[in-house]
N, C-alpha and C positions, 0 to 999 in steps of 0.2 A: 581458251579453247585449244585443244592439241592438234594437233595436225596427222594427218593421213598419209597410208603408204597405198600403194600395189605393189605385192611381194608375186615376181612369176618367176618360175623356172619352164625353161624353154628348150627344145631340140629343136633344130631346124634342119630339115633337110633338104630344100631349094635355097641357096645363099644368094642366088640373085633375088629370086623370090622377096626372100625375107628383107632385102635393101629396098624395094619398093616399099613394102610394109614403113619401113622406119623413115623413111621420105614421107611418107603420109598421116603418121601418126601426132607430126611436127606440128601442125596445124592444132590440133583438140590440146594435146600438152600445152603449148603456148595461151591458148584461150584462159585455161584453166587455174597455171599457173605452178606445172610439174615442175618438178628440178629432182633429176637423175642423183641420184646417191650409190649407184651401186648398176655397171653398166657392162658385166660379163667380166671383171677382169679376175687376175688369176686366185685362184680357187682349192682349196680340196676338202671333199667331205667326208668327214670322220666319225657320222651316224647317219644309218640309212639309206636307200637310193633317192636321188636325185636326177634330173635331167641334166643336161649340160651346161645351158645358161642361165646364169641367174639376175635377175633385173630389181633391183627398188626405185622405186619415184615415191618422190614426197610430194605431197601437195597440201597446200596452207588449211585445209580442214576437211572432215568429214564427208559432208556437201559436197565439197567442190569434187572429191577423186570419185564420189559414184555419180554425181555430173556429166565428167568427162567419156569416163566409161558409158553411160547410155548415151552420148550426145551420136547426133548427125557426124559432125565431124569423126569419130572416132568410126563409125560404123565403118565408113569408110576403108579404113585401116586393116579394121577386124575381116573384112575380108580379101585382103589382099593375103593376112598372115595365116588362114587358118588352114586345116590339111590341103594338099599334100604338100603346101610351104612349111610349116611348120608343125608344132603340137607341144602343147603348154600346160599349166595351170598356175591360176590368175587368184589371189585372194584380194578382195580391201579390205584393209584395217586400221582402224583410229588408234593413235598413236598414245604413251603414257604419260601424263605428265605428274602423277604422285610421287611418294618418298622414293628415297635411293638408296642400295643398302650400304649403311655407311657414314649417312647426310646427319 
């Protein structure tokens, strides 16, 4: 079974704001079973516009990342982050695990 991401790119424009959010968001990741792959570091894009931050979390499957996202725990989170703290967009997406070009 492959495993699942949430791909978000993120502006924020309350940074205290947004440190409550990622205080609170610890909780549902943990439940769930996130692990960060990819947590704003440096960056540059080379087609299109983007926002500024960009985030991946993986999580061990399908299931589980749209889970976390409707859970109680998460809600939680989702409103501490959403405008005027910040403004994002969030996709889930199940992961590949077919041929490789190459393999």
């Amino acid at each position: 079974m492959p495993k699942a991401y949430w791909i978000a790119h993120v502006d924020v424009a309350d940074a205290e704001g947004y440190k409550a959010y990622i205080a609170a968001n610890a909780e549902a990741f943990a439940k769930y079973g996130a692990r960060f792959l990819v947590r704003n570091g440096a960056n540059e894009v080379v087609e299109g516009a983007l926002k500024s931050r960009h985030v991946v979390i993986e999580f061990p499957d399908l299931a589980s990342a749209k889970a976390c996202y409707h859970s109680p725990e998460y809600a939680k989170a989702i409103s501490l982050r959403q405008s005027p703290v910040s403004n994002g967009d969030l996709v889930i997406i199940e992961g590949y695990d077919g041929p490789q070009p190459g393999a």
